[in-house]
Structure formats: structure tokens, C-alpha cells
N, C-alpha and C positions, 0 to 999 in steps of 0.2 A: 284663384290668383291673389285676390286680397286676402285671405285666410292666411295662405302662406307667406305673404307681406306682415301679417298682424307676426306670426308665429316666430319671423328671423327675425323684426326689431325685439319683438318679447325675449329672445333666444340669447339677442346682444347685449340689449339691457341688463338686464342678467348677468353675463359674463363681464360687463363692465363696473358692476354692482358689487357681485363677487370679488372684483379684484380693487375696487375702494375699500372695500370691508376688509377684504385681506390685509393691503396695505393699513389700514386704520389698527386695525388688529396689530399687527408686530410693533408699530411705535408704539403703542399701548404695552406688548412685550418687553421694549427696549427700553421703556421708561421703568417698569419696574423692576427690571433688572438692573438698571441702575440705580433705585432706591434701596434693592436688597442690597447693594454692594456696599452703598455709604453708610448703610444702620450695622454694617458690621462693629460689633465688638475689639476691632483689631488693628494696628498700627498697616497702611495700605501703601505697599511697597511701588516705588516710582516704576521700577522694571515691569509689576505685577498690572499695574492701570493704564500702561502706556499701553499695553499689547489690546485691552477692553477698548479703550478709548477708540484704537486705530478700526477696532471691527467693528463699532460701534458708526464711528463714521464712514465707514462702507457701508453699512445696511442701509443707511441714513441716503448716501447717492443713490442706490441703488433704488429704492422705494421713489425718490424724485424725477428717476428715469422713469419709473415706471406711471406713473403720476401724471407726469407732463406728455409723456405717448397719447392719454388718453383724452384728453385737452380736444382735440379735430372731432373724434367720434362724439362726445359729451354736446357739444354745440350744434351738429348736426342731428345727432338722430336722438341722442338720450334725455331732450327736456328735463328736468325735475332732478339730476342728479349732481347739475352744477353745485349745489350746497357741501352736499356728502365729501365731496371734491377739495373743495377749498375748505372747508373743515379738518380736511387731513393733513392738506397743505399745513393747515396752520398748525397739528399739532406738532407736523415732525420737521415744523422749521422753527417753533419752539423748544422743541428737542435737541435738535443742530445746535439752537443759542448756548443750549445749556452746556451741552459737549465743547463749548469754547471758551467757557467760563469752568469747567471741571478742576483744570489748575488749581482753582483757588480755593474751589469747595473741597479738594482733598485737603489740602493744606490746611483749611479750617475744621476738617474731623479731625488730621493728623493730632492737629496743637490741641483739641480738648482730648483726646484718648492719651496724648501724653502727661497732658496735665493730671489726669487721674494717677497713669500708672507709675508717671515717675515718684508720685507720693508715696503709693503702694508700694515702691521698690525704694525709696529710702528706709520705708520701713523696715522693710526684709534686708537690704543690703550694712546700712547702717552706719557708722564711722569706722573708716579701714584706715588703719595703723594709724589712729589720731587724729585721720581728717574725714571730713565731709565735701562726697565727692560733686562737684560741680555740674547743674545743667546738662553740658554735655557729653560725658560720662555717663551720665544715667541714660540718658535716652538712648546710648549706646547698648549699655545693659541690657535694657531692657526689648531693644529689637531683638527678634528671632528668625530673620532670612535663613533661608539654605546658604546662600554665601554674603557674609558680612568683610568689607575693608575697612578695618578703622584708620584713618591715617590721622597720624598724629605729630605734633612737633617737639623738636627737645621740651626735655622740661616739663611735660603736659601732665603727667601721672600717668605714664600706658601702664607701669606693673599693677599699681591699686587697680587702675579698669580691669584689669586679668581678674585680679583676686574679686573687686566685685562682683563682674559677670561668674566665678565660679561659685559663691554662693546662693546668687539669684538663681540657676540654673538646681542646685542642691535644693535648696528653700521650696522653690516652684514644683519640686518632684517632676522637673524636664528631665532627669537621668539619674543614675546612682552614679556615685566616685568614680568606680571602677570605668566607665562607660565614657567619663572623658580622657579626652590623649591632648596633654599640655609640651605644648615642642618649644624648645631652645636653640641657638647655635652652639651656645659652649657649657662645658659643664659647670664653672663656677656661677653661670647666669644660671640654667638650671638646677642647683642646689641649694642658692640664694634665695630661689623662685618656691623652691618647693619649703624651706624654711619656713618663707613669709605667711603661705598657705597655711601652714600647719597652725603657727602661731594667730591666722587671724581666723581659722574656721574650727582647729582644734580637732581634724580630720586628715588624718595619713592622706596626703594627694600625690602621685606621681607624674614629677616632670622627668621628661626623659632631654635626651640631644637626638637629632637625627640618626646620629650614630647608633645611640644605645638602643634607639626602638629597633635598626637594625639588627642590630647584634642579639635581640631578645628575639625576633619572630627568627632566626634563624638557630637558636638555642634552642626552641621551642619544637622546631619542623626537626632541626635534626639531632635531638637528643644530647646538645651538646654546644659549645660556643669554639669555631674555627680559632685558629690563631689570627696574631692581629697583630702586622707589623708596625714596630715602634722606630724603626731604621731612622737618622737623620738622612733626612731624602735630601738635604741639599747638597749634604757631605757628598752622598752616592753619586750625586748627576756627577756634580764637579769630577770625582774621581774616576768617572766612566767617560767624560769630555777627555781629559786630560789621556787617558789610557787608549782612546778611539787618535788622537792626535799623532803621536806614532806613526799611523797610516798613512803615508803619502797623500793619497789620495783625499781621503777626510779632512787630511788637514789643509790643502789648499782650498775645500772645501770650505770651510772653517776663515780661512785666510780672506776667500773671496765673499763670504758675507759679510765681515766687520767691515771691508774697507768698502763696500760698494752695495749691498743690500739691508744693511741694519734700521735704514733711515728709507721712508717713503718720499723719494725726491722729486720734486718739479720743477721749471725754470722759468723763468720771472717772466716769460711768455703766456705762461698757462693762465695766468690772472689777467682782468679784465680791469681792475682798479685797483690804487694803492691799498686801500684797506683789505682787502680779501690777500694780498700778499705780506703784509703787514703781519695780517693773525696768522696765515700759517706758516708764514718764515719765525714769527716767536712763540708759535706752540711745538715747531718742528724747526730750532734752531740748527744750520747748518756745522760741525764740528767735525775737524778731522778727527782720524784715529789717534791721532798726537795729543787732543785735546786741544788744537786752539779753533776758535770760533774765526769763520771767514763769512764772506759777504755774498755767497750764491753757491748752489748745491753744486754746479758747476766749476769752482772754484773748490769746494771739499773733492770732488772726484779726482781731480785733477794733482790734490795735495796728496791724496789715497794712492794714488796711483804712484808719484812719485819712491809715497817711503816701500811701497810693495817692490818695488825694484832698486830700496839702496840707493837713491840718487837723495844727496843732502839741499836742503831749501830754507830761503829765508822767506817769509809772507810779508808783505807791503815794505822791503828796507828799502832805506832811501837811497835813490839812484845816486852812486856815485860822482855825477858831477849835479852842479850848482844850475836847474834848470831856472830860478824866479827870475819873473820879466814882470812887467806891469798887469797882466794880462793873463798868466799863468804864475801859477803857486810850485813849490816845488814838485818835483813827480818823484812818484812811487809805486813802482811796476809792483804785479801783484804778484810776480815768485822771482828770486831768483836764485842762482844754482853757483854758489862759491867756488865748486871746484872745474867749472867748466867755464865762467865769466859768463853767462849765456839769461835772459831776460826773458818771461811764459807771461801773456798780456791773455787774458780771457774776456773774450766782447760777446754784452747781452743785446746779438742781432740776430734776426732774424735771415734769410736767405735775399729776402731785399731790402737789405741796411736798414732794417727795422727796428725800431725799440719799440715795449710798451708805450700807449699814449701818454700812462701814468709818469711817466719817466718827464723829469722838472726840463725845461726845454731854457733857451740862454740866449740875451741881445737879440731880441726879437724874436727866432731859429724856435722850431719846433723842437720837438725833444728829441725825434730821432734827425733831426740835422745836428745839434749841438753835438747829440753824441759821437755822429760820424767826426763831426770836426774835430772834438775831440780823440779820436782814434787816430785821425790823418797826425796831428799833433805828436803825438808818441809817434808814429813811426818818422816823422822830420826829426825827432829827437836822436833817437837810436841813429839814424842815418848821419847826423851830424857828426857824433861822435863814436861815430865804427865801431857801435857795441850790436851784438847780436840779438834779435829779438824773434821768437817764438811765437805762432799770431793761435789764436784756439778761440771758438766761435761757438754761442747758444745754442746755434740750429743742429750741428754736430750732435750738441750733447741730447738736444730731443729725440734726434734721427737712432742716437746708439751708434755712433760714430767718433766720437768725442776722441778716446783712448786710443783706436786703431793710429787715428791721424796723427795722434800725440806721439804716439809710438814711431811714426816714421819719421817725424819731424826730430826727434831724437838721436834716433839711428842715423838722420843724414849729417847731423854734428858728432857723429861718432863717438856719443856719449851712452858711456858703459854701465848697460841695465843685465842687473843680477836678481835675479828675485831671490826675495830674504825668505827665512823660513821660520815658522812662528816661534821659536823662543827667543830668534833676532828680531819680529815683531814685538813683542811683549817686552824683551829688553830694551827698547825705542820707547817706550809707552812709559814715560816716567812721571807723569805729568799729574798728580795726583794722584797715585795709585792706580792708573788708565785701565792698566789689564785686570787688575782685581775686578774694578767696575763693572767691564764687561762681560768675564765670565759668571760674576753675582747676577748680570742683567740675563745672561743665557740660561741659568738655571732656574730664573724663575718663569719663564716663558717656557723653557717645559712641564714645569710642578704646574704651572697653569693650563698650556693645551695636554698634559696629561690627567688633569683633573674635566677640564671640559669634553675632551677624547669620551672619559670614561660616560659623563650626563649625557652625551649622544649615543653612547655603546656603537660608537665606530675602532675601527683599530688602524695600525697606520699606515697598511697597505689602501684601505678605504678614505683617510688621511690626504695621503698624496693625491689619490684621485681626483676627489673634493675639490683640492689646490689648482692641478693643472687643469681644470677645466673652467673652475670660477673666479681662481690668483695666481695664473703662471708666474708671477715678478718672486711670489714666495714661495717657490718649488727646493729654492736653495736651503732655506730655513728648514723646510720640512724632512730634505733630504738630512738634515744637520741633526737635527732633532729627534728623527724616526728610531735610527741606533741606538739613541740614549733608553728611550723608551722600553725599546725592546730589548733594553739589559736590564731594566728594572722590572721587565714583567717575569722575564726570566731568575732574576733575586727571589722573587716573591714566590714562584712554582718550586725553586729551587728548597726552598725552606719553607716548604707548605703553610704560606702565609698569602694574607689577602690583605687592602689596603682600604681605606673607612670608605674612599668611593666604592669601589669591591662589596663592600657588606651591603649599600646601597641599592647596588644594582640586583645581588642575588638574592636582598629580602624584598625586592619586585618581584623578579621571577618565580619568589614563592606563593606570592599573592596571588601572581595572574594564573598561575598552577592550580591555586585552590588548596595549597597545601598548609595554607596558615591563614585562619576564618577570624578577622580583629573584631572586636566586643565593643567599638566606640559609637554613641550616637553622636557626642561633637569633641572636636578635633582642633585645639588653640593652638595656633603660633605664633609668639612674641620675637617682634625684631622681620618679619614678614619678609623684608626689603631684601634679606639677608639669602633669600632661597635660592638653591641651584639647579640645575638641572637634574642631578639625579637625585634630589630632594623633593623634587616635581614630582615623576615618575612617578615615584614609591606613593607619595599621598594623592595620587591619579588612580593608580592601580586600587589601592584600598577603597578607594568611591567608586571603581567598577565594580567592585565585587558587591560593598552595601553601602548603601549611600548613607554620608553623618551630616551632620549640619557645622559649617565651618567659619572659626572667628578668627582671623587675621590681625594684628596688629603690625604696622610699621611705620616708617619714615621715609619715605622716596630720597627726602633730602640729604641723609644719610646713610645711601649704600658708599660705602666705600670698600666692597671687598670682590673688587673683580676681577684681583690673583688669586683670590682661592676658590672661583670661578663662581659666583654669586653673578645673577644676571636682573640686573634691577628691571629688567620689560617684562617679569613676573607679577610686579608693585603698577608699572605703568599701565600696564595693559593689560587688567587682572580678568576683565569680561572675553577677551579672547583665549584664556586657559579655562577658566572656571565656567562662565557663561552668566546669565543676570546674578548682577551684584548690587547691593544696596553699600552706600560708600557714607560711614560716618565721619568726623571730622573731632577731633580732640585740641582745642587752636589755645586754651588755656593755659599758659606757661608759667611754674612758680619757683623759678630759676634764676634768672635774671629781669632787669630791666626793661621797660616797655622799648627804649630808647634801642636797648638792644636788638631785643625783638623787630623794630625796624628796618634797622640796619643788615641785620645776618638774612630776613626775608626777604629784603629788598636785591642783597648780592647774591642770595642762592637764585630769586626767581631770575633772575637775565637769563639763565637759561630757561626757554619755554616749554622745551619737554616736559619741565618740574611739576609736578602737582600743585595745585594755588593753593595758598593756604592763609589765614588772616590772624597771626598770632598776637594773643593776648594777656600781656605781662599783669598777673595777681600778686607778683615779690613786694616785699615789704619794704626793701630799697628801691626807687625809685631815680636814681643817678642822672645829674646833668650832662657829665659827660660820663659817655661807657666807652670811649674807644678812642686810644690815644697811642702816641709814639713817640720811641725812643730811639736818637740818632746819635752815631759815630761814624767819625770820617774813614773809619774802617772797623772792623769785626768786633777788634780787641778793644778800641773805644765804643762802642757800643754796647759790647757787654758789661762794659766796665759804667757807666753809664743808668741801663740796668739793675747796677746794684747799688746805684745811689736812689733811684726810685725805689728800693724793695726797703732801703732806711727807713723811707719817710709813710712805709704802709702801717696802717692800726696793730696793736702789740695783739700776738696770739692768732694771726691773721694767715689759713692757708692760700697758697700762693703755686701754681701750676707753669714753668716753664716748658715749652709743647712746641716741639720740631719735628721737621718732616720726618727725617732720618734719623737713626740712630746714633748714626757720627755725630750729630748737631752738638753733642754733649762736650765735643774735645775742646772748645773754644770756653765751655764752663770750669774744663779740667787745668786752663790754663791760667785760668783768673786768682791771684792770691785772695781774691777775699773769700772766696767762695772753696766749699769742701765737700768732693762728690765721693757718696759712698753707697754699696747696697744693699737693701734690705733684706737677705734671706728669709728671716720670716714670711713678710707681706710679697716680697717678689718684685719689689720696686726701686728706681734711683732715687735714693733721697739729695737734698742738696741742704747743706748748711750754711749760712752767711754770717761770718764773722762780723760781731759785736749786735748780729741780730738771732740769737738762736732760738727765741721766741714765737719763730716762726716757720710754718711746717711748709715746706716746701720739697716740691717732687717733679723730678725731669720725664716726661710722656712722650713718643713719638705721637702724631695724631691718630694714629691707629689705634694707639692702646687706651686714648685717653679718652672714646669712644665711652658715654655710659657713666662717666666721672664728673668731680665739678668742683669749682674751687672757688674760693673770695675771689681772687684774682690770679689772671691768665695772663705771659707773655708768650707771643707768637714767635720764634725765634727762626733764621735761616731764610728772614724777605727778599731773598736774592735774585736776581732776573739769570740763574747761568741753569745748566743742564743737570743740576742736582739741588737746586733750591726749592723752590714755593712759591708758584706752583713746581713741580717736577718736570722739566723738559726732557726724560727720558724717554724715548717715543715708544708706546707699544706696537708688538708688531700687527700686519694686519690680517695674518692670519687669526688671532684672539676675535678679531671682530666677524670671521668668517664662521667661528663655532658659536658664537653670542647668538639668541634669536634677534636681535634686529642690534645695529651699529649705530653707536651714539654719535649724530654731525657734531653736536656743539662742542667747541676748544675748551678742553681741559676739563671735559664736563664731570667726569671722577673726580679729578684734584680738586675743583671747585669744591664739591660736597665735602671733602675731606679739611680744607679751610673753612667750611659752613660750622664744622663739630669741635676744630678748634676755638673757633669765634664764640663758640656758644659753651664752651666749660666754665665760663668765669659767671659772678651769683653780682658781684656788684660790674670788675672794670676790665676791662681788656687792655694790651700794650700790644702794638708791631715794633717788634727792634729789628730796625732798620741801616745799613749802610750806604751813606750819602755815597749818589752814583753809582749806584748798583743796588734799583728799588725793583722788585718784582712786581710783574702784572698785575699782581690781586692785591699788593699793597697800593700799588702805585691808584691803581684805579676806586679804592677806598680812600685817599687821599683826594682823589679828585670829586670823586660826588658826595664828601662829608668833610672840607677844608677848615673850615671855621670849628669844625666840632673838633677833629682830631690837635688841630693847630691849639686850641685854647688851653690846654692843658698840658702843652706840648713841651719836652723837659730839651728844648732846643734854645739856642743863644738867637733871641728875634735880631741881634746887630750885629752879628756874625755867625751866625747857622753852627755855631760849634757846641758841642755837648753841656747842660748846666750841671756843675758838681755842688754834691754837697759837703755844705763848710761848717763846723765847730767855729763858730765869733765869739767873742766875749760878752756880746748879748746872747748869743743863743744860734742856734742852728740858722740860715739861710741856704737858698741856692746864688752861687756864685760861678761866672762863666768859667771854664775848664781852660781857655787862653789865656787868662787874666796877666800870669807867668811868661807866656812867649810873646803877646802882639799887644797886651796895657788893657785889653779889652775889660773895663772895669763894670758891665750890666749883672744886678744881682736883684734878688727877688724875695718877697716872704716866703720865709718855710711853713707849709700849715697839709694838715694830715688831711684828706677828705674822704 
């Protein structure tokens, strides 16, 4: 009996022995595999240590579980082994400390392994094209993840980063020439790219375009290069809209999206506070087909409706008789109808005489009593004076009831509704060129969901599907659009030709086939931001077959290309396509201005999606004020305006005028002082300014001007209307249904797209500006940078009227532009800065 008592505590002892030892043992393991990891010779990637660390601290509980189990038995039966015990305790809670402190101890290998190699790699990298590249650049270079984002900001140097990392890589004997694949979006960037190459390594390097590698692995598989249509596709759409309109049917099809589905509409119920209706009634202004701007989506429908049946309307004219009383202002019903005498009152109530709360309430009265009273008020009106009045209601328009009722209410005044047919809509639409607009706005919404179509490799039968089951509201659009499509794809079989998405998708299929075996260990892409979906693909497909090592460059802050189906949540969210990423930052800017650098950082980050970024101006100008403004009480004085500032700029000085649009240019075209002409050689608008021809000046939509940079920049077309700056042209939401993920934030394109305007200028920026008619993105740089844009500002401080400049007989001044009509005699030194 006691034997067998000596033999089971010997037995347990033991067993409890064993498992202190064991445990003692692996933190003794885990400790020196943590020491072999930090003596590495090697730059220790955050993605690479986060995944150590986390197993690191699982083994770390796991051992403490097992530790403290043995805690009861140790005290009762196992005398003498309390020590061994707490001795493990303590080293692997010494362990633990260290694993919380690992943060810092990587970061302190990081910085001496970079301090070595970035020496080493000035060495070998050297001065590219005249400079020496900056801290962070190098440490750029010199990492070698499987997948690298450098994000960078205007200005920063991303081409030299290219060209260093390709000869770090050559130098290092990390690959031969041949073995990198350097990608572009356009070919004058990649010819530019591959110049620069030549000339700083003195080694033939090819940079291709997404295209061309297409067009090469498919040359290569099938012995030959397809055809490759060069069609104007926009000519085509249009001309196939136009030819499909004929059709009855199409074309009321057609009929019924401009006037009733073009626009994503809500009713001023859907909001919850004034500011949430605020932004999206002025990023999604409401505007008939006629082109004028009304005051609720319910009110566009309503004015839609009318001209689709031929019924004539005036929008807010004044009632006919003389309504002012102490108490009430004159009234001005919101349609009325000339040839019938007849009054349309649209009320934003709900089914129990509700308004928004946000709605301003009057003489004590909440807001939805004011407004009731206000309602009762117009119909005592009308009733006074035995005019006819029309009553149409919010709740209607939510339900999808709006028009029916509107319709009967019509028919019971026995007013005669014809429906027009579109070249009587189009002939109504005179309003700027209205119908042009919209069929330019319809062709590019399909160049777009046909370019995105093709990144998905769905077709339009798959299309429609898509639609009615995740966007019935845009069944219309799709059914509009589907035909077009499918007479382009038919072009294209018809004339055994294929289209550069086309080449995209079937030099995948060759890949994933195995029919074309690429040669690259690493794989650049400059401009990153800029990728599409079947740009994806293709460089997915190639890392299934062999894996390269991938160096990305871009700019989150500057995608602006999401009609030619560029989806920037490849830049955002690069670890969900690619998988761990080590993300460098390039924040060094030798462009402009710090001051600049603030300001454009400051306005692009409001939107939080945006990548952070902390840019830092090394220019040599260093400017008090960068960003200022120029006003007219309308267009033509403000441009004119404009060119009294471009007098007073330094001689020899380039100068970049940069509009949304293309058209921006006609208001230049009308200015006598100014002479627009262009450039066949270069490919550009030049502008001339008379009695300053010393100065090179050139007209850029902001698209083109993407990649450029000038002395000085004006912004031109600060308009708050549905073709200014930002662009209130709404996209449709089918676009956001092919996008991998839909951007919330208002205007979040347009923004980036005034981010790249704001930032072409090396010393000053201008916004020209039209008093009472200031756009969002001006208005709101006006408001969180007053004093800066104001002090420079070419505005009359005692009358807000334009300052011109004067020839005096001492010499130049600015002198007020009214001086002539109102005596306004405020003038100013003229001095160049």
C-alpha cells in the first residue's frame, strides 16, 4: 500500500516535472526564435511580424494555462517544485513584456538596417536626372516585399523612384532587364518613361501600356497581332442612339429616362436634418429637362411631366394680382399654366401634414404648423380671387403616385395632354444646348458601363439581371443602353476587330490557358491609382501562373478617371486584392509651396476614405500667399479681370488656365485681349495675351492637365450650376453597381479632380470667380482660408467690384473698375510678387 503511494506521487511528480520542463523549454524556444528573427540581416516587414508576434502570444497564454493548472497539485503533493514553477513563471512573463515592447525593438532594427542600406544604395542608385533622391525614396528602393504601395503625392518625384528602384534592382543582380515588366496608362507616359530609363541607365528598358503587353502576349500566342479598332466610339454611340430612336418604343423609352430617371431622386422627407439635405440636393441639384433649376425633386417631376405632354409653364411667376399685406409677401405659386389660367402648388407634407423638423417654423408655430398655415393661406388666396388652383403633395411623390393624380387632376380641367415625341422634346430643350448635353452625358455612361461590362466579363443579358435584382429604379437605363452596346459589339465582329478592353480580357485567357508563360520576376506600375478592372485581371492571372514581386506606384488623391472605368478601391484597399502589403509613403513635394501643400491636403483629406498623407514642400519658392481670387460680377468681368492679373505676373512666366470642361475655353474665345490658338505640334491650346506675349500660357481641362505644372495656375468655371466646378452632372447608379465598392462621400471624384488642379501651379493659384454664383469647392476654400485668399485678393475692399489695371503717369497701379460708373475712386500699388 505504501509502496504504491511512494510510486503514484513519484509517478506525478514526474509528470509535473516534465511538463515545468517542457513549458521552460519552449519559452527558452520562443525566446530564441525571437532573437534569430531580430539579428536578421534584413529590413522586417510590419505584415511579416504582426502574424510572429500574434503566435508568439498564443503560445505565451497557452503555456500560462498551463502553468497555473498546476498551481493545486505543486502545493499539495509536489513539495520542492514550487521554485522550477515560478522560475518559468518568470521567464515567460518576461517574455510576454518583451512581446509588448516588440513595436519598438523592430523599429529600432528597422532604422539601423536602413541606415546602412540606404547608404549602400545611394551608392549604387546615385543622382537620377540631376538630383539626389530624398530619405524617403530610398528606403523605398531599397525594400523588397512581394507586394510594395508606394503612395505618393503630387510633386514628390514617383518617375525618379521608378528609375531608381530599376537600377537598384539591375545593380543588386535581383533580375536581368528583360525580367522587369514596367506598366503605364498612356503611351506618351510610357515612351517618356522608357526615354528617361534609357538616358539614366544607358540600358534599352521596356515600358509597355496595359494595352501593349496585351497586344504583345497575344501576338506572341497567336502568331500575329488582331485588329484593333480605332472607331470614334463616341461618334458610334451617338449615331446608334440616334438610329435606335426611330423606334417607337426605344424612343419613349428614351423619353422616359431623361425626364423621370436620369437623376437619383428623394424628397425632402428622406432627410433627417437640414445638412444631409443640403449636400445632397447640391451635389444632386434638382433641374428640369428644360434646364431650369427648381426647388424639390418633386417640383422637377412635376415640370417633366408637364413639357412630356406639351402643356406650356411658367415656374414661380408672379401671381397675378397684388397679394402684400403686412404679414404676407407677394405670392408666387410654383407653376402656372398660360394657356389654361390654371395654378400647380406642390406641398412637402407628409400624409399627416407633416414637414421635416428641419423645416424653419414662424411666430412661435412649429415648422409643420407654419407651413400648414402657410398652405391654408394660398388656398384663401386662390379662393378670393376665383383663380383655379392645382394642390400636388410629397407623400404622392414618395408613394409613386405623384403623376397619376396629377394626371387626373388635369383631365378634370379638361386640359389637353399630348405627348411630344423627341425631336419636339429636343426642340424645347434650347437652353444651353440641353439636348446636346444629354446625349454627350448618355454616351459616356455607356463608353463607361461598356468599358466596366467588359472588367467584369459580364454581357448585357447578365447586365440587366444584375440591375433588376440589386437596382430595379435603373432597369430603364439598362434597357436604353443594352441595344447600344450590342450594336458596338456587333461593329466590331462585323469587321473582325477587337477593342483595347478586348485585348485585355483575351491576353488573360491566354495566361490562365497556359498559352503564354511571362518571363518577369518584378512587375512596376506607375500612376497605380489609375487601374481597372480588366487591368486587374490580366496582372492576377500572371501571378497565378508565377509569382513576381510587385512595385506599385500611385496617388489615391488623384484618381480621377472613373469614365474610363478606373476604380480607385484597387489604390484603397490594395491588401484585399493583393494580400500583405508593406505601404511606403513618398510625402516630399518639389512643386510647390508648403503653404500649398496645406491647403490642397487639407481639402482633398475631408474626405476620409482618402489615404493620410503629410506633404512636405522642399520648392525653392516658398509663397506667403498661394491661393487667391479673382472676381466679376459676371463671367465676362471676371475673365477680363484675369487678364489684368496675368499683366502684373513676372516676364517669361508660364501660366496654366485649367477648366472643368472643354467649353470653359469660349468665354477666353471672347475676350479681346486674349488670342486662342492650337498647337498641332504639341497637341495643345495655347493662349496669347495681348501686350504680354512673353508669356507662355496654355488652356487644360483638369484632366489633361493631370501630370503638368506651371508658374501659375487659374482655376476657371467656380460655378455652383450642373456643369461647373465641382460637376453636378449626376452619375448614374448603375456605374457604382459595376465599381467594387461605391464611393458615399459628395463629389468625391470631382474633389480629387480640383485636388490636381490646385496643385499644377510651382509658385500661386487663382479661383476666378463669379460674385453670386460661387461653387462649393470654391466657396468652401474661401471659407476655411479667408484672410489668406482675401489678402491678395484683386477685389474692390469698398465695393466688391473688380480692380483693373491702369497705365498713370507715375506708372502702373490697380485702380477700381467702377471708378467710371459709381466715383468709386480705391486704388492700390502695382508691385509684381
Amino acid at each position: 500500500m505504501l509502496n504504491s503511494m511512494r510510486s503514484k506521487f513519484t509517478k506525478n511528480k514526474n509528470s509535473v516535472m516534465l511538463s515545468i520542463e517542457a513549458c521552460t523549454a519552449e519559452v527558452s524556444r520562443l525566446s530564441s526564435e525571437l532573437e534569430d528573427y531580430l539579428k536578421q540581416n534584413a529590413y522586417l516587414y510590419v505584415y511579416d511580424y504582426r502574424i510572429k508576434q500574434n503566435y508568439w502570444k498564443n503560445q505565451v497564454e497557452h503555456i500560462d494555462k498551463q502553468v497555473r493548472c498546476l498551481r493545486a497539485g505543486i502545493m499539495v503533493y509536489l513539495y520542492g517544485l514550487e521554485k522550477k514553477r515560478r522560475e518559468c513563471i518568470k521567464q515567460y512573463t518576461a517574455f510576454a513584456a518583451r512581446l509588448s515592447e516588440l513595436d519598438s525593438e523592430i523599429q529600432i532594427h528597422n532604422r539601423r538596417f536602413m541606415d546602412i542600406a540606404v547608404m549602400d544604395a545611394y551608392k549604387v542608385v546615385g543622382v537620377v536626372e540631376g538630383k539626389s533622391l530624398d530619405r524617403q525614396q530610398m528606403e523605398t528602393i531599397v525594400k523588397n516585399p512581394l507586394n510594395q504601395l508606394v503612395v505618393a503625392g503630387a510633386g514628390t518625384g514617383k518617375t525618379t523612384t521608378i528609375l531608381g528602384k530599376v537600377k537598384y534592382l539591375l545593380d543588386k543582380k535581383m533580375c536581368e532587364a528583360n525580367e522587369i515588366c514596367i506598366l503605364s496608362f498612356t503611351r506618351a507616359a510610357a515612351d517618356e518613361m522608357e526615354k528617361r530609363l534609357y538616358s539614366y541607365l544607358q540600358v534599352p528598358m521596356q515600358v509597355s501600356t496595359f494595352h501593349s503587353l496585351g497586344l504583345g502576349i497575344l501576338r506572341k500566342v497567336n502568331g500575329k497581332a488582331p485588329y484593333i479598332c480605332n472607331c470614334d466610339i463616341d461618334k458610334l454611340v451617338k449615331e446608334k442612339i440616334k438610329e435606335h430612336l426611330a423606334d417607337e418604343e426605344y424612343a419613349q423609352l428614351f423619353i422616359k429616362y431623361i425626364l423621370y430617371h436620369r437623376l437619383h431622386t428623394k424628397s425632402e422627407i428622406d432627410f433627417d436634418n437640414v445638412e444631409k439635405y443640403n449636400c445632397y440636393f447640391n451635389a444632386n441639384p434638382p433641374i428640369t429637362v428644360l434646364g431650369e433649376q427648381v426647388k424639390s425633386y418633386g417640383e422637377m417631376t412635376i415640370a417633366n411631366f408637364l413639357t412630356q405632354y406639351g402643356i406650356r409653364y411658367k415656374y414661380e411667376e408672379r401671381y397675378k394680382y397684388d397679394t402684400r399685406t403686412e404679414e404676407y409677401d407677394q405670392y408666387y405659386p410654383d407653376f402656372y399654366l398660360p394657356d389654361y389660367d390654371i395654378y400647380i402648388e406642390y406641398y412637402g407634407i407628409d400624409r399627416n401634414k407633416q414637414v421635416p423638423e428641419y423645416f424653419k417654423g414662424k411666430n412661435g408655430m412649429n415648422a409643420s404648423q407654419a407651413y400648414c398655415e402657410g398652405m391654408e393661406w394660398k388656398r384663401e388666396v386662390h379662393k378670393k380671387y376665383n383663380t383655379t388652383l392645382i394642390e400636388c403633395y410629397a407623400y404622392d411623390f414618395m408613394e409613386g403616385n405623384l403623376l397619376e393624380k396629377l394626371r387626373l387632376s388635369l383631365e378634370k380641367h379638361t386640359i389637353r395632354m399630348q405627348e411630344i415625341d423627341v425631336a419636339e422634346l429636343f426642340r424645347r430643350m434650347t437652353n444651353e444646348n440641353r439636348s446636346d448635353k444629354i446625349m454627350d452625358d448618355l454616351s459616356k455612361i455607356v463608353q463607361t458601363v461598356l468599358c466596366l461590362m467588359k472588367g467584369k466579363r459580364i454581357n448585357t443579358g447578365e447586365l440587366l439581371k444584375l440591375c433588376e435584382e440589386r437596382m430595379p429604379e435603373q432597369v430603364i437605363l439598362v434597357k436604353l443602353i443594352n441595344p447600344i452596346i450590342d450594336d458596338y459589339e456587333a461593329f466590331l465582329l462585323q469587321r473582325n476587330e477587337i477593342d483595347f478592353a478586348d485585348m485585355l480580357n483575351y491576353a488573360t485567357d491566354c495566361v490562365q490557358a497556359g498559352k503564354y508563360l511571362h518571363p518577369y520576376k518584378y512587375i512596376i506600375v506607375d500612376e497605380y491609382q489609375d487601374l481597372s478592372g480588366g487591368q486587374y485581371q490580366l496582372l492576377k492571372a500572371m501571378r497565378t501562373q508565377r509569382n513576381y514581386g510587385m512595385f506599385c506606384v500611385g496617388d489615391d488623391w488623384q484618381s480621377i478617371y472613373r469614365f474610363n472605368g478606373s476604380d480607385i478601391n484597387y489604390i484603397l484597399h490594395f491588401y484585399k486584392y493583393w494580400g500583405n502589403v508593406e505601404i511606403s509613403r513618398i510625402e516630399t513635394t518639389y512643386r510647390f509651396p508648403q503653404r500649398m501643400a496645406d491647403v490642397s491636403g487639407g481639402f482633398i483629406m475631408r474626405n476620409p476614405e482618402q489615404l493620410k498623407k503629410r506633404i512636405i514642400s522642399k520648392g525653392s519658392m516658398q509663397e506667403q500667399y498661394v491661393l487667391n481670387e479673382v472676381v466679376g460680377y459676371t463671367e465676362r468681368e471676371a475673365i477680363a479681370a484675369m487678364c489684368d492679373v496675368m499683366r502684373s505676373l513676372p516676364k517669361n512666366s508660364s501660366v496654366y488656365l485649367i477648366g472643368r470642361y472643354k467649353k470653359d475655353q469660349i468665354m477666353l474665345k471672347e475676350n479681346s485681349n486674349l488670342l486662342m490658338r492650337y498647337d498641332n505640334a504639341k497637341h495643345i491650346d495655347k493662349v496669347v495675351l495681348y501686350g504680354r506675349e512673353d508669356l507662355d500660357i496654355c488652356f487644360y481641362t483638369a484632366h489633361k492637365s493631370k501630370g503638368l505644372q506651371a508658374d501659375y495656375v487659374f482655376v476657371l468655371n467656380n460655378k455652383a450650376d450642373e456643369f461647373g466646378f465641382p460637376s453636378r452632372v449626376q452619375n448614374p447608379r448603375i456605374v457604382d453597381l459595376l465599381l467594387e465598392k461605391k464611393e458615399e462621400y459628395p463629389y468625391a471624384e470631382e474633389r480629387r479632380l480640383y485636388y490636381v488642379a490646385l496643385t499644377r501651379a510651382r509658385k500661386r493659384t487663382w479661383l476666378v470667380i463669379v460674385n453670386n454664383n460661387i461653387s462649393e469647392f470654391a466657396q468652401e476654400l474661401i471659407n476655411q482660408y479667408p484672410s489668406e485668399i482675401r489678402a491678395d485678393s484683386n477685389v474692390c475692399p469698398k465695393c466688391g467690384a473688380p480692380m483693373k489695371l491702369i497705365n498713370g503717369p507715375y506708372g502702373r497701379f490697380w485702380g477700381c473698375s467702377r471708378y467710371a460708373k459709381s466715383g468709386c475712386n480705391y486704388k492700390k500699388k502695382y508691385t509684381i510678387q
